[in-house]
C-alpha positions in Angstrom: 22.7 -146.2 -213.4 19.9 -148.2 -211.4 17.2 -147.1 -212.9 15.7 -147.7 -216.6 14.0 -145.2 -219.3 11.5 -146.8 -221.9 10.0 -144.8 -224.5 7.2 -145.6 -226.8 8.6 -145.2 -230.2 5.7 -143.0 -231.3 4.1 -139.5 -229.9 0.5 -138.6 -230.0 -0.8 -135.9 -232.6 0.3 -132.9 -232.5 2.8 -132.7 -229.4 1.4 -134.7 -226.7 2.4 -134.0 -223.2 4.6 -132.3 -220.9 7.0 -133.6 -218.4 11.0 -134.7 -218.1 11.8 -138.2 -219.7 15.2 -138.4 -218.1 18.2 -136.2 -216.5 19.5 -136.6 -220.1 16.5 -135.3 -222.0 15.3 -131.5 -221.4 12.5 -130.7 -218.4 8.9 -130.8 -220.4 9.8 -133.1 -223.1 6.3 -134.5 -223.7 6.7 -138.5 -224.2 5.7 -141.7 -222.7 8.0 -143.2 -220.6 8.6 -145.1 -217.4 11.3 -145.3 -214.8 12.2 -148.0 -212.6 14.3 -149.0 -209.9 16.4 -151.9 -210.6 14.5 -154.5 -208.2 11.6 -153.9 -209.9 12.9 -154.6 -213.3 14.7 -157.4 -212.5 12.4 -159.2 -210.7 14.1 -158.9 -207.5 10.7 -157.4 -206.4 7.7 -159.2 -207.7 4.6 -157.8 -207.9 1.8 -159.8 -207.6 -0.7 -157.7 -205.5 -1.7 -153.8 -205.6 -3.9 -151.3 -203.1 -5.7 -148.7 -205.5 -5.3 -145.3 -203.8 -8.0 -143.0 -204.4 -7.3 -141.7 -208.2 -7.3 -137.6 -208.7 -7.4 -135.8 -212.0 -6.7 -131.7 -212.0 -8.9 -130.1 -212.5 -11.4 -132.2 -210.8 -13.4 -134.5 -212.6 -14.5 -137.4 -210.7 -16.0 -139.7 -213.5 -13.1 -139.2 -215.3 -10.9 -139.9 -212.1 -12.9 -143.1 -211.8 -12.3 -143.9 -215.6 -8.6 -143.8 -215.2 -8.5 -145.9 -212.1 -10.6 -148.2 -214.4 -8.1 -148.2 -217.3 -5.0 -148.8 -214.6 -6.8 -151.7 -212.6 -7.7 -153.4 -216.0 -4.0 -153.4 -217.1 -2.7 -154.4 -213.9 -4.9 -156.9 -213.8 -4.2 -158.1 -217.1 -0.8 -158.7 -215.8 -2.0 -161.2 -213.0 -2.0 -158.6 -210.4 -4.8 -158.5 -207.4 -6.3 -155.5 -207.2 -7.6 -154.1 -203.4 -9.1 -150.4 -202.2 -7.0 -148.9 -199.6 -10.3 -147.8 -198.6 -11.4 -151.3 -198.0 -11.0 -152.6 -194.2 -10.2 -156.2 -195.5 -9.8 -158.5 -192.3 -8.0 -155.5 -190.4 -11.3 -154.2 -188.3 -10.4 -151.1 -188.5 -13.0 -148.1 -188.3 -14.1 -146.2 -191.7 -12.8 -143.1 -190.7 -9.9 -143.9 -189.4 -8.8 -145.4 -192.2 -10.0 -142.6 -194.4 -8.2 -140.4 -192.4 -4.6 -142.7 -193.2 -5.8 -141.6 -196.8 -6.0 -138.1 -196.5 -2.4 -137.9 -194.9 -0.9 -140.4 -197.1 -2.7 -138.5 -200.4 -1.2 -135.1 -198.9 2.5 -136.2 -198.8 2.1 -138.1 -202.1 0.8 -134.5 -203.4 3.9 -132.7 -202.1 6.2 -135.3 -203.5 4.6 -136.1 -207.1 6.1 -132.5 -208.6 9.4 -133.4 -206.9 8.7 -137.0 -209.4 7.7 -135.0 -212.6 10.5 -132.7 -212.1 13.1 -135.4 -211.7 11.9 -139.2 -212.4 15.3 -140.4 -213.3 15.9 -140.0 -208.7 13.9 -142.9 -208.3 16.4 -144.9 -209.3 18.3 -143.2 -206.3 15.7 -144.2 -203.9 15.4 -140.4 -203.4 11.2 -140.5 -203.1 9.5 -141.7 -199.8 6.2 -141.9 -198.5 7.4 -143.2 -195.3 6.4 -145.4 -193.6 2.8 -144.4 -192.9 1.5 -146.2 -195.5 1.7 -149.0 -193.3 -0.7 -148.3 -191.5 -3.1 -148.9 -194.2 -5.2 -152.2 -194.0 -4.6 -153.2 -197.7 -0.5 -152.5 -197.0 -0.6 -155.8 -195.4 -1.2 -157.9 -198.2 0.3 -156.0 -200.9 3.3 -155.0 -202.7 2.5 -152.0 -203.9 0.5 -148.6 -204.0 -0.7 -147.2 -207.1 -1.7 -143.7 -207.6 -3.2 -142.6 -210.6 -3.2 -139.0 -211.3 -4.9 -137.3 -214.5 -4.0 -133.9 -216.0 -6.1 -132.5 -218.4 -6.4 -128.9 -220.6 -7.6 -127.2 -223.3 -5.4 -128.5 -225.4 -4.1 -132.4 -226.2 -0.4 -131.5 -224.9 -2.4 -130.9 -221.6 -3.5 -134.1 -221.1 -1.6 -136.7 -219.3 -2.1 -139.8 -217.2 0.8 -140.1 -214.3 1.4 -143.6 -212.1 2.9 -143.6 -209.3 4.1 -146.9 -207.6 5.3 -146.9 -204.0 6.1 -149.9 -201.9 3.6 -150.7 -199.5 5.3 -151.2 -197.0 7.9 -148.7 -196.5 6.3 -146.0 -198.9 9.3 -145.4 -201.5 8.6 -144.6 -205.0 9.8 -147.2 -206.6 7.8 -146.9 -210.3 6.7 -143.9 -212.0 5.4 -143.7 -215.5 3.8 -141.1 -217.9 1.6 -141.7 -220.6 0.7 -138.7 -223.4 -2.7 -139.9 -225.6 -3.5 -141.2 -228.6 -5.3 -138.0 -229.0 -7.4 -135.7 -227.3 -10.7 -137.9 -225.6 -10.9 -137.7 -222.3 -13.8 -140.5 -221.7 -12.8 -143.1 -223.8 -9.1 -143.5 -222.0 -9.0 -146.9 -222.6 -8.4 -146.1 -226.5 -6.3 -143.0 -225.7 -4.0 -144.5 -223.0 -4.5 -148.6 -222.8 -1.7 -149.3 -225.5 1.0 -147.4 -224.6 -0.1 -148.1 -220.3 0.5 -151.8 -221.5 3.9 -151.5 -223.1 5.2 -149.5 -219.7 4.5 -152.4 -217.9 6.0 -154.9 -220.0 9.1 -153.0 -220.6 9.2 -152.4 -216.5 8.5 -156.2 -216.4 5.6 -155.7 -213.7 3.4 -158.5 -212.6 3.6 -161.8 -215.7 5.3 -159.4 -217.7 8.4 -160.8 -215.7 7.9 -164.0 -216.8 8.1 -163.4 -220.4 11.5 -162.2 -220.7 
């Protein structure tokens, strides 16, 4: 195998989430975990820079949207990762709305493929997830390595709740990173407490950004 399951050794009160953990483990197991391809856990791939896609939550909640992008830039950060806006033009010139409109497309194929992901993480380590090569053509692609794209999912009940990561390369638009994390409990606002801990140990297991360079 090419790619790499890490669990966090603990799950949330009273069930936690939904989702598959690994071709091994049954579809919907609800536990934190990340997957990997190989480059990225080796090192083969460093990481030091990332372009912020626009974050969604279902249903829609945009302060919360905002509050998970928060939690994920601070972590990434943390690991001594630069953190840019695909929204942002940067040096690149290019018009506002043409790059929102790059955005929209881009968002649209990442919505078609994330179920593919949630189904079936364990592919990535298959290279079977693409963006393509579109994401190119966004201004921040240039200087990074990777796109993020933070996704929340929240219910009426805590094994609703979920916060999904999605890391493609920016320049050719594979999946190369996907992780789940399942709260701490059921708060929605402070995510930092419900989600911060176990976002932090993905990333070190992975070995993303300085977490490569303490192992």
């Amino acid at each position: 195998m090419i790619f790499r399951l890490q669990t966090f050794p603990r799950f949330a009160t009273a069930i936690l989430l939904c989702v598959s953990a690994s071709t091994a483990c049954p579809a919907n197991l609800p536990i934190t975990a990340s997957w990997a391809q190989r480059k990225i856990t080796s090192g083969k791939f460093p990481i030091h820079s990332a372009c912020m896609m626009p974050p969604q939550t279902q249903p829609t909640r945009l302060a919360w949207s905002a509050t998970l992008e928060n939690v994920v830039e601070s972590h990434l950060s943390s690991e001594g990762i630069a953190i840019s806006s695909a929204g942002a033009p940067l040096s690149s010139g290019a018009p506002e709305n043409e790059i929102r409109s790059v955005i929209s497309q881009i968002q649209q194929k990442f919505s078609s493929v994330l179920p593919l992901i949630r189904k079936n993480p364990g592919a990535i380590g298959k290279s079977a997830y693409t963006l393509g090569d579109q994401v190119g053509m966004l201004p921040c692609s240039e200087n990074s390595e990777i796109l993020v794209f933070v996704y929340g999912v929240a219910g009426p009940l805590v094994k609703d709740i979920a916060l999904f990561i999605s890391i493609a390369d920016a320049k050719t638009g594979e999946i190369v990173a996907f992780i789940q994390v399942y709260p701490n409990d059921a708060s929605l606002w402070d995510a930092e407490s419900a989600f911060g801990q176990k976002l932090h140990q993905q990333l070190t297991d992975m070995k993303i950004g300085s977490a490569n360079k303490r192992r």
